[in-house]
N, C-alpha and C positions, 0 to 999 in steps of 0.2 A: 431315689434309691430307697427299697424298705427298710424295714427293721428288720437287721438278721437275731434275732433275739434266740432262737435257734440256737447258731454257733455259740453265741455268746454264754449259753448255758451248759453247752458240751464242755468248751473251752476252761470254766471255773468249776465244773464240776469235775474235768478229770486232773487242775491245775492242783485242786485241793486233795486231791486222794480219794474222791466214793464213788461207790458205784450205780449208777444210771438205777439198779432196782432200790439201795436202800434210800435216794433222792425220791422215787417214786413214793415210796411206801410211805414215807417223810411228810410228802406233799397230799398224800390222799388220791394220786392218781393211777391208772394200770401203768408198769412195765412199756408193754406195745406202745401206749399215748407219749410217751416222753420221748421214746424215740423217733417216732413221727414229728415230736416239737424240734426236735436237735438235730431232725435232717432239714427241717424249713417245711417242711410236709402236713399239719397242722399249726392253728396259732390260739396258743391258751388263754381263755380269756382272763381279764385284769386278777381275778378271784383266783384262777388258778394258777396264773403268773406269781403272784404274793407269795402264794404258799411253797412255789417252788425254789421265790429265794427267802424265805424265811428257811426253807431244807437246807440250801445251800448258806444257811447263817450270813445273807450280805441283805441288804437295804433294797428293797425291790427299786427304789429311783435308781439304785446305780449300776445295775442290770439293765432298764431302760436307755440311761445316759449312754453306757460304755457299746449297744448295741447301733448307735448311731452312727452315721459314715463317719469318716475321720474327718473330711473335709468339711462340713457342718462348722459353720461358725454361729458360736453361740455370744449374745451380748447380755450385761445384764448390770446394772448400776449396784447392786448388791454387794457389798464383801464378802458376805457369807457363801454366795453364790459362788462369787470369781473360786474360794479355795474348793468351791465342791467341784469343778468344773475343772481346777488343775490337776487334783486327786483323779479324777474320771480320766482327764491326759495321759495320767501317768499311769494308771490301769489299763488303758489301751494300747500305750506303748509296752506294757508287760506282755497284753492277750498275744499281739505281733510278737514279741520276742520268742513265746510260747512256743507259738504256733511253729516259727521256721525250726523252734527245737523238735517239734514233734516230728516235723516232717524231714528231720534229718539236714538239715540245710547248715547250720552251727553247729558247734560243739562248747559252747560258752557256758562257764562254771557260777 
C-alpha cells in the first residue's frame, strides 16, 4: 500500500486551522502544486516534504510515520523509538477520528 502522505497533509493542515495557500506560501511552493500533493496527484520530493511540515510546525518524521498504513507493524529495540511510535498511534487514531468528524459521521466533543 503507498504512502498517502497527501491526505495526511490535508488532514493536519485543515486539523490545525490554515489555509492550503498560506501552507504554500510557508513552504515556497505554488497554491496549484499542494493541491495536486493533497489529492495524491503529485509527490513532493524529501526537500519539499520538509518544508511543508516545517509550514505545518510538525517534525517532517512524523508526517512520514502517521502517513503509513495502520496495519504496518513497526519493530524496533529502542525506547526512544517505542514512545515515538506510540505518539504516531495516537496521531493516527486522532487523523481517523478527524476524519469521520469531517465527514459527518460523529458528532463527538
Amino acid at each position: 500500500m503507498p504512502v498517502d502522505i497527501g491526505k495526511s497533509i490535508r488532514v493536519i493542515r485543515q486539523a490545525k486551522g490554515v489555509q492550503l495557500k498560506d501552507v504554500a506560501a510557508a513552504a515556497s511552493i505554488s497554491s496549484p502544486f499542494l493541491t495536486l500533493v493533497e489529492k495524491g496527484e503529485r509527490h513532493p520530493s524529501l526537500e519539499v516534504l520538509r518544508r511543508i511540515a516545517q509550514a505545518l510546525e510538525i517534525p517532517v518524521e512524523a508526517l512520514i510515520l502517521i502517513s503509513q498504513p495502520s496495519d504496518l507493524c513497526m519493530k524496533t529495540t529502542s525506547a526512544s523509538a517505542e514512545r515515538l511510535i506510540a505518539s504516531v498511534e495516537q496521531l493516527a487514531a486522532a487523523e481517523d477520528s478527524l476524519r469521520r468528524q469531517l465527514k459527518g459521521e460523529t458528532h463527538e466533543c
